[in-house]
C-alpha distance (Angstrom), angle and dihedral (degrees) to the residues before:
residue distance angle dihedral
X1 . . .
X2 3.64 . .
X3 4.25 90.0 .
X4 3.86 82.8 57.2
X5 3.43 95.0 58.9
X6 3.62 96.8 40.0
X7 3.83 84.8 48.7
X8 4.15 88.2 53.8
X9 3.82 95.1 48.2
X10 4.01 84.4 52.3
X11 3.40 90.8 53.3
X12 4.14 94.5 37.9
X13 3.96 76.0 55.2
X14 3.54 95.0 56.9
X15 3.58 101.8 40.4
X16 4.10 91.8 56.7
X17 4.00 84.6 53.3
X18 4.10 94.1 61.5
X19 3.82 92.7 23.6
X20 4.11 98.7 64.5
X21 4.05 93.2 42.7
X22 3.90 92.3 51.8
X23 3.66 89.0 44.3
X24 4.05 97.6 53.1
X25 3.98 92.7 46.3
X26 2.86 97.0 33.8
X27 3.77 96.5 62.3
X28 3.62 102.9 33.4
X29 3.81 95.8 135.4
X30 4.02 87.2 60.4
X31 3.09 103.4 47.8
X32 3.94 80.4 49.2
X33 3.38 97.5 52.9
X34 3.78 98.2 35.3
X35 4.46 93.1 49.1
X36 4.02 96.1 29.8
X37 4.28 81.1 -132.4
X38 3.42 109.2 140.4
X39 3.95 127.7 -109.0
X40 3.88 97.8 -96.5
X41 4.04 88.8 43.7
X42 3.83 82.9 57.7
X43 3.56 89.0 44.9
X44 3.78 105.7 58.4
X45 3.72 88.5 39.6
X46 3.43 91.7 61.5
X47 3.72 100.4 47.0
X48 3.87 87.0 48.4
X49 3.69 88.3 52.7
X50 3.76 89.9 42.1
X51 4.06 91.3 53.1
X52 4.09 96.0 42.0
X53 4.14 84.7 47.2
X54 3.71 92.6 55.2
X55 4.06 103.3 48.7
X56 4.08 83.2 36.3
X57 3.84 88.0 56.8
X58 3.99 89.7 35.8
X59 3.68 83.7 54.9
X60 3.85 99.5 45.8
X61 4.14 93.4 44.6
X62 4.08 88.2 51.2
X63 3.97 91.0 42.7
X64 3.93 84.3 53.9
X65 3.86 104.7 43.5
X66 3.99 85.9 50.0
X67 4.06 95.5 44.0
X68 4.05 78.1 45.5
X69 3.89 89.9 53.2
X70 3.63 91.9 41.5
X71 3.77 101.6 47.5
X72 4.36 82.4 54.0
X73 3.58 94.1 44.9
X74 3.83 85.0 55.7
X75 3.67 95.7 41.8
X76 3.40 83.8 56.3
X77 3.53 108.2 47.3
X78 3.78 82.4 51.9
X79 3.35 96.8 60.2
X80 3.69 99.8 42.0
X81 3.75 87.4 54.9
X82 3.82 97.9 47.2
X83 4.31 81.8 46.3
X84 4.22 89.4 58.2
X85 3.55 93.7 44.8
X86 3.04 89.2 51.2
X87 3.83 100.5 52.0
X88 3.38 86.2 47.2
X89 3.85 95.9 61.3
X90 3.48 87.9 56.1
């Protein structure tokens, strides 16, 4: 269970990453005539945005995978140690 939720919040990840760069060009005529900015304003803000989203993301799916790795390395360690002591008792 708890790999399918880390697999979801991977994905949920992933999805933000395309979703916000479709959204921005996508609707650069709002945002034009909702701001009054014009189209190359728009423009350069998005691709900003765009670039910032994309090593944020980066940055969040690395963070993940190694709190992943972690969290099993710890499980692991935990039950290796709970495995000796118990040997031991026997």
């Amino acid at each position: 269970m708890i790999h399918f939720i880390k697999l979801n919040l991977v994905s949920i990840i992933y999805a933000f990453i395309a979703l916000i760069p479709i959204q921005l060009i996508g609707n650069v005529y709002r945002i034009n005539r909702l701001t009054g900015w014009k189209i190359a304003t728009i423009n350069t803000i998005t691709a900003v945005v765009i670039i910032i989203e994309f090593i944020v993301g980066t940055i969040l799916i690395l963070t993940s995978f190694f709190i992943v790795i972690g969290i099993n390395h710890l499980l692991l360690n935990q039950i290796n140690l709970l495995n000796s002591f118990l040997h031991h008792q026997s």
